[in-house]
N, C-alpha and C positions, 0 to 999 in steps of 0.2 A: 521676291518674285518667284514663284513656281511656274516650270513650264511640264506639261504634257501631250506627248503627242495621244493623237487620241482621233475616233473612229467614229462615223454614222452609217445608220442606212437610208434609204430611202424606200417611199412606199414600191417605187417599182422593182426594189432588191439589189440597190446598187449599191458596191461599199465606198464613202468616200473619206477622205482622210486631211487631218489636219491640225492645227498648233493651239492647244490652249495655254494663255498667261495669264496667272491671278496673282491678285497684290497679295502679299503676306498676311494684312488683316483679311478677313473673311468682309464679300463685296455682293452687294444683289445685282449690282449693276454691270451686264456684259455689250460688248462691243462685237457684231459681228458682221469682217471687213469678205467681201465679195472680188474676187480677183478678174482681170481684164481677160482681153482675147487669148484664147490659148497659154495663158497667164498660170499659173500655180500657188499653192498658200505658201511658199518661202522663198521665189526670183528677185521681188523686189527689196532694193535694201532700205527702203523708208519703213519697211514691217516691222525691222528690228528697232529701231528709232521709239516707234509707235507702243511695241510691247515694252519697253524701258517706262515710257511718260505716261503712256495709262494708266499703266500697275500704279507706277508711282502716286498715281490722281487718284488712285481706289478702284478703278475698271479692269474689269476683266477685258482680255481681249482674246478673241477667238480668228484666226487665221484658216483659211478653211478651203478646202476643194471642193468647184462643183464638176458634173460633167461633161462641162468643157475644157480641162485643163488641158497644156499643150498642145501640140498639133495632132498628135493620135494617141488617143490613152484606149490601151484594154483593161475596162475596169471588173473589178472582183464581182459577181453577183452571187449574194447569198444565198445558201440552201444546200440540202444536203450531198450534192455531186460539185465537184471542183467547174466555174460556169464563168468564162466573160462576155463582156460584151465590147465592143470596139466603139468606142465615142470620139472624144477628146472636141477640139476647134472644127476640123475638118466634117465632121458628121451631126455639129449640134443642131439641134434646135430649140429656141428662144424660150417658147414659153415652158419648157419643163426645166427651165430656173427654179418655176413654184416649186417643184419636187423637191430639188436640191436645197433650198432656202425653209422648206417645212423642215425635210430631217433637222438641221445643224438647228433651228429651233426647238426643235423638240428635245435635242438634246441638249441644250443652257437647260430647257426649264427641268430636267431630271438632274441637274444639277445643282438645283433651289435656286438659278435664277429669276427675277421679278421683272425686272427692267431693262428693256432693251433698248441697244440704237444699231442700226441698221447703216453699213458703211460700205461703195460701191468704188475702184476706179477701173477708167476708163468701160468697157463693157459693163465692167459690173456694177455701175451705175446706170445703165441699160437695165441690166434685169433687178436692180433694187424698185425701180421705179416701175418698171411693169408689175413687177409682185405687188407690192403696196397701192397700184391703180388696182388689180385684181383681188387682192385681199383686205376693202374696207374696215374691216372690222380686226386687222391684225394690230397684234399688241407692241410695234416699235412707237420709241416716245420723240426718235428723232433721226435725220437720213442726214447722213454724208457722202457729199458728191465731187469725187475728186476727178478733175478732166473729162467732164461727161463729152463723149461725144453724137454728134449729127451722121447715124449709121449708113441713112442715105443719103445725105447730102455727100459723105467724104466719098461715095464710089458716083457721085455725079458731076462735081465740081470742075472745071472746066479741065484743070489738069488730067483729067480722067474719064471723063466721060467718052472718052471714043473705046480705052478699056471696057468700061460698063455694058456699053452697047454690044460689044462682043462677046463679054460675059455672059452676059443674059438671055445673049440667043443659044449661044453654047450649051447651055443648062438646059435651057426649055428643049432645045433640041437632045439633051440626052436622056431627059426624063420620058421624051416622046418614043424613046426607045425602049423605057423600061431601063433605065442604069442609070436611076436616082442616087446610086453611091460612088459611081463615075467620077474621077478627078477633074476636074476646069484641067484645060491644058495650061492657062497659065496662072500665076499667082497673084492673089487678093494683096494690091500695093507694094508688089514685088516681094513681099513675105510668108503670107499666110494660103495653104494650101483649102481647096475648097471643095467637098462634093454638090453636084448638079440641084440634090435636095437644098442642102444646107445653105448655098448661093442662096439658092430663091428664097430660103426662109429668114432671111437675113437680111437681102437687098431690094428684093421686087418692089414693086407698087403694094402701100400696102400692107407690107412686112409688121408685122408685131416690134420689131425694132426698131420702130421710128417713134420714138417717143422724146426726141430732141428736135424737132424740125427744124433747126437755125438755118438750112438755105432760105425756106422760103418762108420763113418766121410765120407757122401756122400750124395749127392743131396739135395744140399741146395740153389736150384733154386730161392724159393718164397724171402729168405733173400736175395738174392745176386740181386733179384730184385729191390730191394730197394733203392734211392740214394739219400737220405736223410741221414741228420748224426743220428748215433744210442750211444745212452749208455748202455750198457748193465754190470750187475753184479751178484755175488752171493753173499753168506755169507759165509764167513767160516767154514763155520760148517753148510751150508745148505747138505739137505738128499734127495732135489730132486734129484739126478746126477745121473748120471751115471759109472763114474771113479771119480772124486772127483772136487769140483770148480773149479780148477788150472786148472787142464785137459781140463774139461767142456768149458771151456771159453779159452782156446788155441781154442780148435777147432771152437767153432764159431767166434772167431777174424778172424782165416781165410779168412772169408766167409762174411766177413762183408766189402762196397768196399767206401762209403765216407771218407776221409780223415778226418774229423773235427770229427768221430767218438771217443769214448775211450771204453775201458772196465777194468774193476778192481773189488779186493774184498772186501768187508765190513769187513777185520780183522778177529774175530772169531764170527761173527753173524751165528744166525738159518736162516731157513727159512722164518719165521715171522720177521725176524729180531728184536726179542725181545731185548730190552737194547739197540738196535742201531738205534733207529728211527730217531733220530736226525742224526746223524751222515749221515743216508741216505737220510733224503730230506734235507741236506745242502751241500751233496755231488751233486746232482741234480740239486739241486738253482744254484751251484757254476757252474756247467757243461753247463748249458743253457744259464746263464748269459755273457758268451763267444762266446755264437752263435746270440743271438737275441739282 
């Protein structure tokens, strides 16, 4: 296995940064995994798992930053003066995924790759699935969907919704002031810090991020879009859900229409899938290695 770290831009000039692993033999085939909320290409340790078993399977796999990483990244923008710009979790917004998910595309294929699969968890199976509902005609042969979650149903959910309801007013109230980059005074699930913009881009009625609706099991357009095979899973014991993985994943099987698809759960994994790393990128190895 070769690793290198290694670089894109994107069309708006952002530089973002991340992990490529290639088998020793020379492979057409890359893998490129999309990281969760304020997430990074190297937090999670099922990544290193994943670069071991792919390589091994002949796949490339690419570990990658968009920007959204962390809760506040000041990223590099290209050009000839020293220029950032302030992103990360706290200031994204959703659909310039595309941007992010074009670059690291563009860059496999300056690297002769052919074939791609398309790998999201948690958010970033959010924005694999919005890009691929917005980009019909893009060249992934197959999406991995690891803990996808229901973006508004988790800030509606009974436990939360009286948070939601004062979020929402908070924002709308601070954007009515003109301080769209204003902080929520409090935090998104006692964790994730939020400006007034990026709240509403995120959670309103609405939101481009809904494209799991498991609360209220409906309008699941952007997936059903999709006719590529999908693998999608949770953990056992993951806490993104909304009713519980079992449920979770009822409802998006539904909604899911290639046949060569599957979904299933990782036993009693987290959300991190702590202790199950392996277990899930040889679950993955095993599941692709019947497609391609």
């Amino acid at each position: 296995m070769r690793t290198t770290f290694c670089r894109t831009v994107t069309k708006d000039k952002l530089r973002l940064d991340g992990l490529l692993f290639e088998p020793n033999k020379k492979s057409k085939i890359a893998v490129l995994h999309i990281h969760g909320m304020a997430g990074n290409f190297y937090e999670n340790v099922f990544l290193d798992f994943m670069a071991k078993e792919y390589t091994k399977a002949g796949y490339t796999f690419l570990t990658a930053n968009n920007r959204g990483h962390d809760y506040i990244a000041d990223i590099k923008k290209e050009g000839s003066k020293e220029q950032f710009k302030r992103i990360g979790d706290t200031f994204e917004k959703i659909e310039d995924c595309i941007l992010d998910i074009n670059a690291w595309l563009k860059f496999l294929k300056t690297k002769g790759y052919k074939k791609f699969i398309l790998q999201g968890h948690s958010l970033g199976t959010v924005k694999a699935v919005f890009y691929l509902s917005k980009r019909p005609n893009h060249p992934f042969s197959a999406l991995v969907l690891a803990s996808p979650p229901d973006m508004l149903g988790l800030v509606r959910i009974k436990a939360e919704k009286k948070n939601f309801k004062r979020d929402l007013a908070e924002a709308k109230r601070l954007i009515s002031k003109n301080q769209a980059d204003a902080f929520l005074s409090s935090k998104i699930w006692d964790s994730y810090y939020k400006s007034a913009s990026s709240y509403l881009n995120f959670f309103a009625d609405g939101a481009k991020t809904d494209v799991f609706p498991i609360l209220r099991d409906g309008g699941f357009k952007a997936l059903e879009s999709i006719k590529i095979p999908i693998l999608a899973f949770y953990g056992g014991n993951d806490d993104a859900v909304v009713f519980s993985p079992h449920k979770d994943l009822e409802v998006i099987k539904k909604h899911i229409k290639d046949p060569q698809s599957k979904t299933l759960i990782i036993s009693d994994a987290p959300h991190s899938y702590f202790k199950h790393e392996k277990q899930v990128a040889l679950t993955v190895v095993g599941w692709l290695r019947q497609l391609l």
